[in-house]
PQR file with spaces between the fields and no chain letter, atoms N, CA, C, O and H, PARSE charges and radii, in Angstrom:
ATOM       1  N    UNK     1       0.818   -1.174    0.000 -0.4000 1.5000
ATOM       2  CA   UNK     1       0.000    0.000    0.000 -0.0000 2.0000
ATOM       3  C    UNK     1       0.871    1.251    0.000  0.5500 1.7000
ATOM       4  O    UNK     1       0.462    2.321    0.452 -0.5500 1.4000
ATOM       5  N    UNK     2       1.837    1.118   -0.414 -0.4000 1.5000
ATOM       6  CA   UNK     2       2.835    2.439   -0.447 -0.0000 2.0000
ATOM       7  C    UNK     2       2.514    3.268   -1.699  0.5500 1.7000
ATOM       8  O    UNK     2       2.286    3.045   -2.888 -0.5500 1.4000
ATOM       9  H    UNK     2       2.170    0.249   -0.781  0.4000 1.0000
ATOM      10  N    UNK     3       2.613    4.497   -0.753 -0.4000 1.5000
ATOM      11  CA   UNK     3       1.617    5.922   -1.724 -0.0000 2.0000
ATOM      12  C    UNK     3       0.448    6.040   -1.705  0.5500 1.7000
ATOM      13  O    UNK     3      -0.134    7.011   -2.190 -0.5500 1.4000
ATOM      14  H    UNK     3       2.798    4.679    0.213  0.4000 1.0000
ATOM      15  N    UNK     4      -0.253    4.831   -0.999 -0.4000 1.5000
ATOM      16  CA   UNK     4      -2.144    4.888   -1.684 -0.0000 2.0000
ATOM      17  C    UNK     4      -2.108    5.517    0.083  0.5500 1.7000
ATOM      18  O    UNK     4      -1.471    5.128    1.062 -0.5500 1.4000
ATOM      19  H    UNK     4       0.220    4.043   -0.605  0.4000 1.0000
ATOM      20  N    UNK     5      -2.941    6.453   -0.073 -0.4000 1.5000
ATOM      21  CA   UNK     5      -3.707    7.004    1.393 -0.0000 2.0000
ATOM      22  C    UNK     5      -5.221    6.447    1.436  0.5500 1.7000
ATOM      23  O    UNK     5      -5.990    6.986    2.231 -0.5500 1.4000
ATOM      24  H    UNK     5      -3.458    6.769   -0.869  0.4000 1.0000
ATOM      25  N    UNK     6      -5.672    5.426    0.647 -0.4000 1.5000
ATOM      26  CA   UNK     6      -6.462    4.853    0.746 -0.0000 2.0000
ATOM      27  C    UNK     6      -6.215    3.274    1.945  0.5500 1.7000
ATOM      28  O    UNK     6      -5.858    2.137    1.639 -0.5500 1.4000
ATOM      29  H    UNK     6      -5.047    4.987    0.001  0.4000 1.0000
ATOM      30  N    UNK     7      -6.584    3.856    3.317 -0.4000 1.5000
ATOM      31  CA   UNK     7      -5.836    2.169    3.859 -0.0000 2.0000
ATOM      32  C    UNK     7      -7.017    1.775    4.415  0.5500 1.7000
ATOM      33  O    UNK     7      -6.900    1.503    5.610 -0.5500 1.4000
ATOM      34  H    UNK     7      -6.874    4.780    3.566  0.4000 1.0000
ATOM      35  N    UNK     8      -8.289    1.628    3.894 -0.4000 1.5000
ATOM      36  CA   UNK     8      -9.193    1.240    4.646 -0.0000 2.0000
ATOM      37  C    UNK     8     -10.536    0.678    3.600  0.5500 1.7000
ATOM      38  O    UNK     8     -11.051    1.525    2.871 -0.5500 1.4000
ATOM      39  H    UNK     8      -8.384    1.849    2.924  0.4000 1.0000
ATOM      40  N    UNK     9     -10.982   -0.529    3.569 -0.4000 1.5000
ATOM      41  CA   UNK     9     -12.227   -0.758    2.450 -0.0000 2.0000
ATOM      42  C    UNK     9     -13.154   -1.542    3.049  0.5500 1.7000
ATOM      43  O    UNK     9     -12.937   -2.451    3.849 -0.5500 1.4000
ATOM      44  H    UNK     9     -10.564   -1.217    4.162  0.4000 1.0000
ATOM      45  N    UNK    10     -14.387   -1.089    2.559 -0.4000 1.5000
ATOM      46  CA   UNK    10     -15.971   -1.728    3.305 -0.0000 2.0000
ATOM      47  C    UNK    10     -16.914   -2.314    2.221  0.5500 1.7000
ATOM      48  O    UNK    10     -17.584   -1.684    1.403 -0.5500 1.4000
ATOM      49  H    UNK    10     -14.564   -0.350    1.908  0.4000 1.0000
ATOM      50  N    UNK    11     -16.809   -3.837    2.413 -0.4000 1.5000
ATOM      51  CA   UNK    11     -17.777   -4.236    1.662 -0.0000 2.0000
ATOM      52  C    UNK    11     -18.712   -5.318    2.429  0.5500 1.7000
ATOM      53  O    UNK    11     -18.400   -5.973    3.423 -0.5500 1.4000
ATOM      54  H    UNK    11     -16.265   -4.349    3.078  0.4000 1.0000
ATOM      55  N    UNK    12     -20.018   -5.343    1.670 -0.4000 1.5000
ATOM      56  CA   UNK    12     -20.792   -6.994    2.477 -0.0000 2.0000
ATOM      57  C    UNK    12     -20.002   -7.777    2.630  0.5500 1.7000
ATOM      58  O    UNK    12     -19.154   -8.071    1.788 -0.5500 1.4000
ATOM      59  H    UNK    12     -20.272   -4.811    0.862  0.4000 1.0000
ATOM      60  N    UNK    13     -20.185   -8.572    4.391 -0.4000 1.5000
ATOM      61  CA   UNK    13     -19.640   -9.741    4.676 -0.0000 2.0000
ATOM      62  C    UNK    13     -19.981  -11.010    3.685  0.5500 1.7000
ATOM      63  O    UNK    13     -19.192  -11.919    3.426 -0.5500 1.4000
ATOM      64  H    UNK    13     -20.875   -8.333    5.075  0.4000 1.0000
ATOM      65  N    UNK    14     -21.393  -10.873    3.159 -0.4000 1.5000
ATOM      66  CA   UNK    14     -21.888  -11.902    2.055 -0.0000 2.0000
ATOM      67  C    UNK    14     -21.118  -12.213    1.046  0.5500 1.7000
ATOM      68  O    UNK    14     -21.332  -13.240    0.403 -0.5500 1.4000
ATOM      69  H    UNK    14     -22.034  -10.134    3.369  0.4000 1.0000
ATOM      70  N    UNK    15     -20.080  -11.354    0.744 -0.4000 1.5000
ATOM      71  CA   UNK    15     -18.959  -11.463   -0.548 -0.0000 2.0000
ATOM      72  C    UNK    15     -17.927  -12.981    0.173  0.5500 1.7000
ATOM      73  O    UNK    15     -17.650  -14.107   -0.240 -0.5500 1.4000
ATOM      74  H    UNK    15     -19.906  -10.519    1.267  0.4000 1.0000
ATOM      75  N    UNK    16     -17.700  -12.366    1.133 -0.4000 1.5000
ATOM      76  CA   UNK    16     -16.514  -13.111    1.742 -0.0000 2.0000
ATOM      77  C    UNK    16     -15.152  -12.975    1.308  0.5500 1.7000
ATOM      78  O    UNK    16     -14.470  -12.698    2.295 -0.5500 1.4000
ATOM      79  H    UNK    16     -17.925  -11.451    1.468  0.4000 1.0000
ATOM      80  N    UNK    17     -14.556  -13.037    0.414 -0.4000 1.5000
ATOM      81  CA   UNK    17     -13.598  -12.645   -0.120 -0.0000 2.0000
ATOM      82  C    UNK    17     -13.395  -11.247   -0.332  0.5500 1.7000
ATOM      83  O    UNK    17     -14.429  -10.618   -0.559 -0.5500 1.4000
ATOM      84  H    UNK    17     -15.110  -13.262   -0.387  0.4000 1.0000
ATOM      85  N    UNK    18     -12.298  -10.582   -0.315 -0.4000 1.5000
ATOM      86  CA   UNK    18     -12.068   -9.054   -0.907 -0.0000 2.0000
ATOM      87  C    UNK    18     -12.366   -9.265   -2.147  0.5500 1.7000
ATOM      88  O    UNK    18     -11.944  -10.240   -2.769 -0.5500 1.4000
ATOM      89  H    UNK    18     -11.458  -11.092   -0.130  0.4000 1.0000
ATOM      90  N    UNK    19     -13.205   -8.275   -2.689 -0.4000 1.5000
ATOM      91  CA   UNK    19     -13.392   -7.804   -4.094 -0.0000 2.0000
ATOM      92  C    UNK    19     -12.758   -6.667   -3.920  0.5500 1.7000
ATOM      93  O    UNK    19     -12.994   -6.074   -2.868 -0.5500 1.4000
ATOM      94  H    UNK    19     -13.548   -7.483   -2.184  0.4000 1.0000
ATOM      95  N    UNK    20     -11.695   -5.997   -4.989 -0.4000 1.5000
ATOM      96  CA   UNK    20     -11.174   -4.766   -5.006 -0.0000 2.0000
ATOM      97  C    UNK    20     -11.794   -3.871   -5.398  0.5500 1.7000
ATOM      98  O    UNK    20     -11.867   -2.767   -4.857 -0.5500 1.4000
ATOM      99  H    UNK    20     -11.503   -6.479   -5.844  0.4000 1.0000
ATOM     100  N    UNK    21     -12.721   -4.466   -7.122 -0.4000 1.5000
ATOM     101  CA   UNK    21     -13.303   -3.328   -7.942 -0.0000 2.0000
ATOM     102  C    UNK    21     -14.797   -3.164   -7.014  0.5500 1.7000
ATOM     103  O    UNK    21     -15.424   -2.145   -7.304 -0.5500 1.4000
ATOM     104  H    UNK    21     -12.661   -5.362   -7.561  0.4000 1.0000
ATOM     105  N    UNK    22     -15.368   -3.968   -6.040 -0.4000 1.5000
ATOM     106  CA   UNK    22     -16.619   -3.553   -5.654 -0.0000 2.0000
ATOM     107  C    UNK    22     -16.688   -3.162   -3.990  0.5500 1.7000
ATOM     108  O    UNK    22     -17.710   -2.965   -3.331 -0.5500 1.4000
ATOM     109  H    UNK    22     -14.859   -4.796   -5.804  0.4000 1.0000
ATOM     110  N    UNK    23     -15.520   -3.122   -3.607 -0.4000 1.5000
ATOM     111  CA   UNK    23     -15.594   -2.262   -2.010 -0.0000 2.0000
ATOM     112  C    UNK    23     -15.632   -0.999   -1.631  0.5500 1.7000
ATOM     113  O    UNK    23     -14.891   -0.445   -2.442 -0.5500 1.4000
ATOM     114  H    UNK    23     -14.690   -3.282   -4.142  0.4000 1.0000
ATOM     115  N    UNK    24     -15.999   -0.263   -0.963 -0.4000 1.5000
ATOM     116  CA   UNK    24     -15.611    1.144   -1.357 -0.0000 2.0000
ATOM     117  C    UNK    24     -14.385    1.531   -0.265  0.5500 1.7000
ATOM     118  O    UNK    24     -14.263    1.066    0.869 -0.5500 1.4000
ATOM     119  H    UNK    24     -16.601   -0.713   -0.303  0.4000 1.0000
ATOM     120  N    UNK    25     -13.598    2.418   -0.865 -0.4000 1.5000
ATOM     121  CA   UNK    25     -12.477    2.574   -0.017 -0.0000 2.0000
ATOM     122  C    UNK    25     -12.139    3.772    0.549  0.5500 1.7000
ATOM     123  O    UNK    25     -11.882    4.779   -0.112 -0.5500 1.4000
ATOM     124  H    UNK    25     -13.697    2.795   -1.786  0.4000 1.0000
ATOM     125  N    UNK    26     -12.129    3.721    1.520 -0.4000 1.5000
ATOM     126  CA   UNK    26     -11.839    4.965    2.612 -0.0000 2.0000
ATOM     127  C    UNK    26     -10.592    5.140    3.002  0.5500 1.7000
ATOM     128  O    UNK    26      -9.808    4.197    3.112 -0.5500 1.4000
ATOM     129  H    UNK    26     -12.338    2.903    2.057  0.4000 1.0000
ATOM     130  N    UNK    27     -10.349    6.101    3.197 -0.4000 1.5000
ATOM     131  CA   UNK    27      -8.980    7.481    3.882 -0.0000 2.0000
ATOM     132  C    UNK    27      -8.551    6.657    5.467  0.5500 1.7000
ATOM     133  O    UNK    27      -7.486    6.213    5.894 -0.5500 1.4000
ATOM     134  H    UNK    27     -10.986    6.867    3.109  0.4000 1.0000
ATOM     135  N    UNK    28     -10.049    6.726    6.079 -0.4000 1.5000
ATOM     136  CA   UNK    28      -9.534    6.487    7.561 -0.0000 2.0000
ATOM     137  C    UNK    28     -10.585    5.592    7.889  0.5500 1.7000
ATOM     138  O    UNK    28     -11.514    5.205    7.179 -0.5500 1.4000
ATOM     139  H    UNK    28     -10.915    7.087    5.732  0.4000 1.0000
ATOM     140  N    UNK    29     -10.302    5.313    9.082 -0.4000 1.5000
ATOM     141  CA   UNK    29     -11.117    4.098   10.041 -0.0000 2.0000
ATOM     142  C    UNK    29     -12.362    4.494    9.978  0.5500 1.7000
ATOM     143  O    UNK    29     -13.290    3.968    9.363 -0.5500 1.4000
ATOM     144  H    UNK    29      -9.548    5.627    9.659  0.4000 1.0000
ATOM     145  N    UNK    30     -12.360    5.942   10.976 -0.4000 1.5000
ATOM     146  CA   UNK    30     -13.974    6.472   11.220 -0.0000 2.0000
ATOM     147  C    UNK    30     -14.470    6.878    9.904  0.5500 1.7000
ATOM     148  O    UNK    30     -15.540    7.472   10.035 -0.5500 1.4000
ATOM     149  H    UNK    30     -11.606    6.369   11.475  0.4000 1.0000
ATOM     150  N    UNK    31     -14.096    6.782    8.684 -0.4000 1.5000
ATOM     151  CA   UNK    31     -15.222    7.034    7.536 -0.0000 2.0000
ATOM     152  C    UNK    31     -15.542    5.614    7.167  0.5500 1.7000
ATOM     153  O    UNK    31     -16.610    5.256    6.671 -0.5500 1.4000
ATOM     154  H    UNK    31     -13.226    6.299    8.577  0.4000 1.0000
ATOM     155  N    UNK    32     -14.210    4.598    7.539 -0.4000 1.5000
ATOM     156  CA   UNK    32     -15.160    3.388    7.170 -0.0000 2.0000
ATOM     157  C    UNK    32     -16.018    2.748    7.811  0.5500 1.7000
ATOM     158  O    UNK    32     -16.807    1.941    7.321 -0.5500 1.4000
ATOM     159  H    UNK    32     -13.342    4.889    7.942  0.4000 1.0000
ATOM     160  N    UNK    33     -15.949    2.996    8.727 -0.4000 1.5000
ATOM     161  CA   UNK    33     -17.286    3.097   10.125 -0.0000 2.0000
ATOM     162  C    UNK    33     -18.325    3.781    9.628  0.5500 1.7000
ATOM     163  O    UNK    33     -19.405    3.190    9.666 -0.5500 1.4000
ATOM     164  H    UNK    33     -15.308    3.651    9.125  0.4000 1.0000
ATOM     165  N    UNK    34     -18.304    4.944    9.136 -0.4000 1.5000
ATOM     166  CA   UNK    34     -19.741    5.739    8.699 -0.0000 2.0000
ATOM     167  C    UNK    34     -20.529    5.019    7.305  0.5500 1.7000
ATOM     168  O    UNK    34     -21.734    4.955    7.063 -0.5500 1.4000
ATOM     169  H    UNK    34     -17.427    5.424    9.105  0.4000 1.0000
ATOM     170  N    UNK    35     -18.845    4.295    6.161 -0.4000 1.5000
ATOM     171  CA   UNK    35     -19.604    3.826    5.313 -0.0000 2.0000
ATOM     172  C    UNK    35     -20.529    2.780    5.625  0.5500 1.7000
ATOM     173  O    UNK    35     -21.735    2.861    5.395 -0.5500 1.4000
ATOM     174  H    UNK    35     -17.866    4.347    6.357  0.4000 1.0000
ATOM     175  N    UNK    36     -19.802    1.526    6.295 -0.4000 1.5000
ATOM     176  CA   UNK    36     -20.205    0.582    6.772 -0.0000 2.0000
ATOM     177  C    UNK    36     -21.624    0.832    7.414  0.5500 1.7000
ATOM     178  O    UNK    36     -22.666    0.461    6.874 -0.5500 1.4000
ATOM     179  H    UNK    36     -18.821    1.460    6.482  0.4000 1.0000
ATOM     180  N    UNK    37     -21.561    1.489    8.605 -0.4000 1.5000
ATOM     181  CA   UNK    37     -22.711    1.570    9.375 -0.0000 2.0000
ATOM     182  C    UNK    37     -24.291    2.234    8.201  0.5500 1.7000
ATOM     183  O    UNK    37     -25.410    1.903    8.592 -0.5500 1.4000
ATOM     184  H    UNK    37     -20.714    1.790    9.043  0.4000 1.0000
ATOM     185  N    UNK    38     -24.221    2.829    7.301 -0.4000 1.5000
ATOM     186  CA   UNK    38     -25.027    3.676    6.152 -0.0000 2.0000
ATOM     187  C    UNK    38     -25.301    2.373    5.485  0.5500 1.7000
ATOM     188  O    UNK    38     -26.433    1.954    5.240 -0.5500 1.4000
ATOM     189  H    UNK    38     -23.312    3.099    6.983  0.4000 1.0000
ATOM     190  N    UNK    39     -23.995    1.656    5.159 -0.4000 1.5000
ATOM     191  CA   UNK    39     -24.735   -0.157    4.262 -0.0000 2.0000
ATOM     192  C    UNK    39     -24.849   -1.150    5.004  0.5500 1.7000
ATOM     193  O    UNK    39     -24.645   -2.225    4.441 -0.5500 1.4000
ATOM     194  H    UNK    39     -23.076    1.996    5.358  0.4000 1.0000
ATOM     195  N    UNK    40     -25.214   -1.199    6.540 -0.4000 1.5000
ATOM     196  CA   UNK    40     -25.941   -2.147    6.852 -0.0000 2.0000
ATOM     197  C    UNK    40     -27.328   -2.722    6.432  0.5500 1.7000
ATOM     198  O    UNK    40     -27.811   -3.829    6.670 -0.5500 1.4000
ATOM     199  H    UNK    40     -25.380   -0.326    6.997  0.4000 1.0000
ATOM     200  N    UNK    41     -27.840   -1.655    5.736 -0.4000 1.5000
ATOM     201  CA   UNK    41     -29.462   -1.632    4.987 -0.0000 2.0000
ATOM     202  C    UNK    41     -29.542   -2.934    4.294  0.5500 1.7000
ATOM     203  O    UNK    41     -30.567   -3.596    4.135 -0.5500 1.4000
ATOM     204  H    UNK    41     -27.448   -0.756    5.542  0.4000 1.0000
ATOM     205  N    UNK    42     -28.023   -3.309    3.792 -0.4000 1.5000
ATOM     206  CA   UNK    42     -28.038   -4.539    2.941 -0.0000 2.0000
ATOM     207  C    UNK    42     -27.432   -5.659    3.267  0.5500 1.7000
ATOM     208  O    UNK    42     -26.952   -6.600    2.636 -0.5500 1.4000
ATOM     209  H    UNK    42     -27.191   -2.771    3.922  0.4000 1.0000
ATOM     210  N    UNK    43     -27.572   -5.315    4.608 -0.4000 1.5000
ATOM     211  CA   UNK    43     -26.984   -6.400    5.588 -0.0000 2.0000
ATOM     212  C    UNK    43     -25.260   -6.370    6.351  0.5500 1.7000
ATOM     213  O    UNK    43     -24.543   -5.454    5.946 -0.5500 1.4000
ATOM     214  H    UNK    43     -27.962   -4.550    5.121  0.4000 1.0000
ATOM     215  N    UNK    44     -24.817   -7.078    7.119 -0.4000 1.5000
ATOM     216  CA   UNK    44     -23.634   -7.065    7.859 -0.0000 2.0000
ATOM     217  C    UNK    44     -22.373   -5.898    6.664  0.5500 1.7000
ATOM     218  O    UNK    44     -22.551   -5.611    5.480 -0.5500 1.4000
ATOM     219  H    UNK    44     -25.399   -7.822    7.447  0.4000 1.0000
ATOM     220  N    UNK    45     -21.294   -5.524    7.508 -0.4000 1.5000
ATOM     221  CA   UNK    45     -20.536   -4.981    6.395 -0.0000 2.0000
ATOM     222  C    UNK    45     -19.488   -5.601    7.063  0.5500 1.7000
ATOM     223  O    UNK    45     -19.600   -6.092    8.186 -0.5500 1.4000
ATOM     224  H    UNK    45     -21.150   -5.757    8.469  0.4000 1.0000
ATOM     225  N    UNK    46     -17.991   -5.586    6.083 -0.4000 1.5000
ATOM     226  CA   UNK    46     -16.903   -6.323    6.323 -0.0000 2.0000
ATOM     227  C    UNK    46     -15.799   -4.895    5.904  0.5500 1.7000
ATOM     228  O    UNK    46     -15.417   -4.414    4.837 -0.5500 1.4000
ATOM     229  H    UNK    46     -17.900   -5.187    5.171  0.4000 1.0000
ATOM     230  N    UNK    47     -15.511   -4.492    7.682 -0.4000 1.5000
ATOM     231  CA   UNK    47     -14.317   -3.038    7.091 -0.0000 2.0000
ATOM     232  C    UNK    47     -13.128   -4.217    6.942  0.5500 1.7000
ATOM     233  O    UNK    47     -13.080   -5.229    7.640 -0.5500 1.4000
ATOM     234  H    UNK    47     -15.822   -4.882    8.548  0.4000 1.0000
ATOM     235  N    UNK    48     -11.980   -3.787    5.650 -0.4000 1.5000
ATOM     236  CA   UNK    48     -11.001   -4.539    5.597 -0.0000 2.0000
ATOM     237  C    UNK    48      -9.791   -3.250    5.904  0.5500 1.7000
ATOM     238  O    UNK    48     -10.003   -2.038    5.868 -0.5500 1.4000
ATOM     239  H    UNK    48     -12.020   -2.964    5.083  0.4000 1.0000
ATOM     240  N    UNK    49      -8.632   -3.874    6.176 -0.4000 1.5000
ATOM     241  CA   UNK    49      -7.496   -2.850    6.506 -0.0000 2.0000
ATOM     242  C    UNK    49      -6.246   -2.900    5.031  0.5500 1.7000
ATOM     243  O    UNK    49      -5.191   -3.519    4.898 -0.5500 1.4000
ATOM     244  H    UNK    49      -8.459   -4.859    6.205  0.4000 1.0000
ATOM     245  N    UNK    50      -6.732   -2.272    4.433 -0.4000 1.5000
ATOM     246  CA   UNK    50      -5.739   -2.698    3.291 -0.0000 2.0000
ATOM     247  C    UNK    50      -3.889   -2.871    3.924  0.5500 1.7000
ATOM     248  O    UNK    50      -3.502   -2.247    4.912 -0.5500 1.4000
ATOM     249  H    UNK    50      -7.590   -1.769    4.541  0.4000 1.0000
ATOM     250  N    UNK    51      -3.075   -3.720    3.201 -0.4000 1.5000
ATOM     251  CA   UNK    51      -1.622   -3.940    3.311 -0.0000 2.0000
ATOM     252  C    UNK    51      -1.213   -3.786    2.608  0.5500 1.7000
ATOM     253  O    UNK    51      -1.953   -3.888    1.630 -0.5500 1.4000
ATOM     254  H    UNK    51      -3.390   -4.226    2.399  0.4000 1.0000
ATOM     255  N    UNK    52      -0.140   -3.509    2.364 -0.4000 1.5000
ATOM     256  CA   UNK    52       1.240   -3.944    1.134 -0.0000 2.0000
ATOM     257  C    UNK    52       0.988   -5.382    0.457  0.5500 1.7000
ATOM     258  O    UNK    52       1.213   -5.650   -0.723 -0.5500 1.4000
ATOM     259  H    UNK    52       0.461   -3.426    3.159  0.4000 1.0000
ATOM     260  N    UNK    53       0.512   -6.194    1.366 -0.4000 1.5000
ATOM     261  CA   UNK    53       0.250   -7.261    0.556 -0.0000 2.0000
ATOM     262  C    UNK    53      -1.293   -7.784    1.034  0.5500 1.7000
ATOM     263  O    UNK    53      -1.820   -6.910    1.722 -0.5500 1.4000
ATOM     264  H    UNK    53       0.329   -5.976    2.325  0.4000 1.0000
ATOM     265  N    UNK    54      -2.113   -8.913    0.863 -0.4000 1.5000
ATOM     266  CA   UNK    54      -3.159   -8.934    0.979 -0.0000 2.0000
ATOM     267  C    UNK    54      -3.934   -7.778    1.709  0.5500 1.7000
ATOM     268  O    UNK    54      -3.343   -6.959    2.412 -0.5500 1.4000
ATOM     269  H    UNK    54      -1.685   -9.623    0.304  0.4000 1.0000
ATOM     270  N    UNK    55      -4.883   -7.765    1.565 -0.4000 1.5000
ATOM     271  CA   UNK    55      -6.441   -6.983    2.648 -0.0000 2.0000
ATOM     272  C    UNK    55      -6.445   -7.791    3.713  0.5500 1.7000
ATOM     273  O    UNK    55      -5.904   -8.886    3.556 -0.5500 1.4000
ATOM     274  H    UNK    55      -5.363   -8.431    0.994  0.4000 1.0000
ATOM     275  N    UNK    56      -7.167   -7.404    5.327 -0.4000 1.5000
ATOM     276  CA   UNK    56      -6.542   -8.116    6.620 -0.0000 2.0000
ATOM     277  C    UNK    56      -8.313   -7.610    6.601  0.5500 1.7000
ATOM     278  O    UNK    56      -8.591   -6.513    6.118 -0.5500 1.4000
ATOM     279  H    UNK    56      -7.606   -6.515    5.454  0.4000 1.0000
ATOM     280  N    UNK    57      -9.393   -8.492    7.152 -0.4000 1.5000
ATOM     281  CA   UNK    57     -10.569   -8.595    7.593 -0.0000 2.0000
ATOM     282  C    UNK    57     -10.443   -7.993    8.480  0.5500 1.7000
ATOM     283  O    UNK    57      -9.246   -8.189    8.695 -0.5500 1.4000
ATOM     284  H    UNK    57      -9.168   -9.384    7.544  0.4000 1.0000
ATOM     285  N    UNK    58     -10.830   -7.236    9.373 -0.4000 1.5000
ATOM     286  CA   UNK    58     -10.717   -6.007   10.301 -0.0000 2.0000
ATOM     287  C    UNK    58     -11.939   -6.169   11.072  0.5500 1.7000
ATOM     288  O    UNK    58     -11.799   -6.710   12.169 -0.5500 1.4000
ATOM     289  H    UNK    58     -11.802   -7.077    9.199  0.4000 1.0000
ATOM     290  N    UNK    59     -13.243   -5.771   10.684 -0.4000 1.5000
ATOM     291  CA   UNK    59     -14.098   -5.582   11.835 -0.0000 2.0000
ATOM     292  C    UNK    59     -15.339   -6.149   11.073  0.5500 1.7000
ATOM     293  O    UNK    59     -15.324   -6.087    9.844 -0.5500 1.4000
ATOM     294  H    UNK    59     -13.356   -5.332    9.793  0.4000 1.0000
ATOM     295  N    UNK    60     -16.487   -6.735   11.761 -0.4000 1.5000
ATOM     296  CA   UNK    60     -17.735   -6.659   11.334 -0.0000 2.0000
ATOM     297  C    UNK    60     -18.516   -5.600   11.802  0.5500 1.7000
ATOM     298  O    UNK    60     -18.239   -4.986   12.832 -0.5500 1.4000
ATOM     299  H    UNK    60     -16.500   -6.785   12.760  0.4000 1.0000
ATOM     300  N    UNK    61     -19.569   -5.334   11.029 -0.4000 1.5000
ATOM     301  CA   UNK    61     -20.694   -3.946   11.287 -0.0000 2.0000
ATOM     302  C    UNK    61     -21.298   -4.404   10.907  0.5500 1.7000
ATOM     303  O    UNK    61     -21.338   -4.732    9.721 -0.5500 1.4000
ATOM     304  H    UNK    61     -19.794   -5.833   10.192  0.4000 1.0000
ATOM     305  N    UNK    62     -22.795   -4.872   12.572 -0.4000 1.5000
ATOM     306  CA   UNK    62     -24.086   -5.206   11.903 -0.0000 2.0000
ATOM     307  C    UNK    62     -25.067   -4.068   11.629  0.5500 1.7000
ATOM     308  O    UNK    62     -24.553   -3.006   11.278 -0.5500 1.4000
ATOM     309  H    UNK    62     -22.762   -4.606   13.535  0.4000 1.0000
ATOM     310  N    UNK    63     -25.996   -4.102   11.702 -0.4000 1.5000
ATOM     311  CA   UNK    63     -27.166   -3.369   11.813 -0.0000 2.0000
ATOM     312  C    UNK    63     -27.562   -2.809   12.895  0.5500 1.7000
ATOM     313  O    UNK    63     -28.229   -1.779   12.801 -0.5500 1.4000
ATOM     314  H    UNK    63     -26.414   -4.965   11.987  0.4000 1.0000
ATOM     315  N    UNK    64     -27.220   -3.401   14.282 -0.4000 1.5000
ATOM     316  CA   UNK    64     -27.361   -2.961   15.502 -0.0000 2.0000
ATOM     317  C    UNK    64     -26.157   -2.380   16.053  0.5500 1.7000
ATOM     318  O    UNK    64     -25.960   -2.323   17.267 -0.5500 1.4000
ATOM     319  H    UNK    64     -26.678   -4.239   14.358  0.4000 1.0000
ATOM     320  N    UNK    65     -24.967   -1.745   14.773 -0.4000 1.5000
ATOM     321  CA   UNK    65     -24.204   -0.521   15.459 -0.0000 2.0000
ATOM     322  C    UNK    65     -23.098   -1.828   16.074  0.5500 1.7000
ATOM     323  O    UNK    65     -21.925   -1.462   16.144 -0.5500 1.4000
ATOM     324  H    UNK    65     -25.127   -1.792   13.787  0.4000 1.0000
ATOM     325  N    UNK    66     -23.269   -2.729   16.345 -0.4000 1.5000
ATOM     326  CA   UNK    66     -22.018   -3.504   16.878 -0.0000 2.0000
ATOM     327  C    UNK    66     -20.973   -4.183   16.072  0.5500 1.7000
ATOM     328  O    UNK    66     -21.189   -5.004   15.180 -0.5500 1.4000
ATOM     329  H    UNK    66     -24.222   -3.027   16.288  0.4000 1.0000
ATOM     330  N    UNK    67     -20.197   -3.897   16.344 -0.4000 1.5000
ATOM     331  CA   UNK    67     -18.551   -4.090   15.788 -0.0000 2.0000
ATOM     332  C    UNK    67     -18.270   -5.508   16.597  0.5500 1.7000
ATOM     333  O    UNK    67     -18.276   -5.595   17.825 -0.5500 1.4000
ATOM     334  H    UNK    67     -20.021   -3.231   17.069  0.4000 1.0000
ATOM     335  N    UNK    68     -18.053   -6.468   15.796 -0.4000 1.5000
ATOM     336  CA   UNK    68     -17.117   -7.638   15.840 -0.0000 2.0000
ATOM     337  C    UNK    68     -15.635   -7.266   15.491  0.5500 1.7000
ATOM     338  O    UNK    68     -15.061   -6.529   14.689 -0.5500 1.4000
ATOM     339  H    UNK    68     -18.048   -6.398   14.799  0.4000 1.0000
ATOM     340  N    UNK    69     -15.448   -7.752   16.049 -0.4000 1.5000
ATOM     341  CA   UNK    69     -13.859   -8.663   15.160 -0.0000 2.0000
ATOM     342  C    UNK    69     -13.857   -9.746   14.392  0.5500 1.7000
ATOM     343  O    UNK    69     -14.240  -10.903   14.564 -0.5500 1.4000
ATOM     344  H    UNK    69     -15.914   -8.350   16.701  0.4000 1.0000
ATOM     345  N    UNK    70     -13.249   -9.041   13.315 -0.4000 1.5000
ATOM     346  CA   UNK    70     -13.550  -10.083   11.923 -0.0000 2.0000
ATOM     347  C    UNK    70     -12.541  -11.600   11.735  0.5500 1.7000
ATOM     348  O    UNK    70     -12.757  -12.499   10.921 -0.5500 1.4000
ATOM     349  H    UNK    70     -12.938   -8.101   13.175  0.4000 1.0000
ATOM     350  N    UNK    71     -11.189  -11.520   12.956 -0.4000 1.5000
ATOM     351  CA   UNK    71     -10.382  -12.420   13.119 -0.0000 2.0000
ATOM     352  C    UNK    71     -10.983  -13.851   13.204  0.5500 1.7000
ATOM     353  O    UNK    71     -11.679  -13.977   14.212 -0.5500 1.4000
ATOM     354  H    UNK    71     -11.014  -10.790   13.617  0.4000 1.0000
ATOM     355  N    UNK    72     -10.919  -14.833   12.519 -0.4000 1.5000
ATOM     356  CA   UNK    72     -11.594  -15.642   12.491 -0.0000 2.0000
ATOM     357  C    UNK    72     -10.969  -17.163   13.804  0.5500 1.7000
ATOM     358  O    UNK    72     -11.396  -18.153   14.399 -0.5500 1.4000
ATOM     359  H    UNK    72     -10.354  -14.730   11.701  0.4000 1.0000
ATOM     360  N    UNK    73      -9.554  -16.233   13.562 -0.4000 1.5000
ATOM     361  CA   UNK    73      -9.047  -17.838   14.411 -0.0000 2.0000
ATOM     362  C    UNK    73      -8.571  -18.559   14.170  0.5500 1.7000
ATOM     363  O    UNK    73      -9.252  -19.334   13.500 -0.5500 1.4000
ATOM     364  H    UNK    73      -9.207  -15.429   13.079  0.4000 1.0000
ATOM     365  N    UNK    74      -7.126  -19.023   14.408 -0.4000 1.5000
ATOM     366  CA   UNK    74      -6.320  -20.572   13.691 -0.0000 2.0000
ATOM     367  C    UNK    74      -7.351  -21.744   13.848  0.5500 1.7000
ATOM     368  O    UNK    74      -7.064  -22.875   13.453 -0.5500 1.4000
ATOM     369  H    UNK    74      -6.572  -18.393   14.952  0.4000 1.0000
């Protein structure tokens, strides 16, 4: 992610996988919190933390405003 000030992307947990061309990508944490929380309408959202190398699953956002942790667990 070197140069992109984009380090943050929110898409449906229903995808499961990162899609690049269909997440939307945010500057900072708290806008991907605002996106997320605005598309719960279409169910759970999945903020990812972009890297240098893969996307890192970061947080869930349901509908009821609560934040998981998206870490799934060895």
């Amino acid at each position: 992610m070197e140069n992109n000030s984009l380090g943050w992307a929110v898409q449906p947990s229903s995808w499961f996988n990162f899609d690049s061309d269909g997440c939307v990508y945010c500057a900072d944490i708290n806008t991907a919190y605002r996106v997320a929380r605005d598309q719960t309408r279409f169910g759970d959202q999945i903020i990812w933390k972009m890297t240098s190398g893969d996307p890192i699953r970061w947080v869930r956002v349901t509908k009821e405003e609560v934040a998981h942790s998206a870490y799934q667990g060895a």
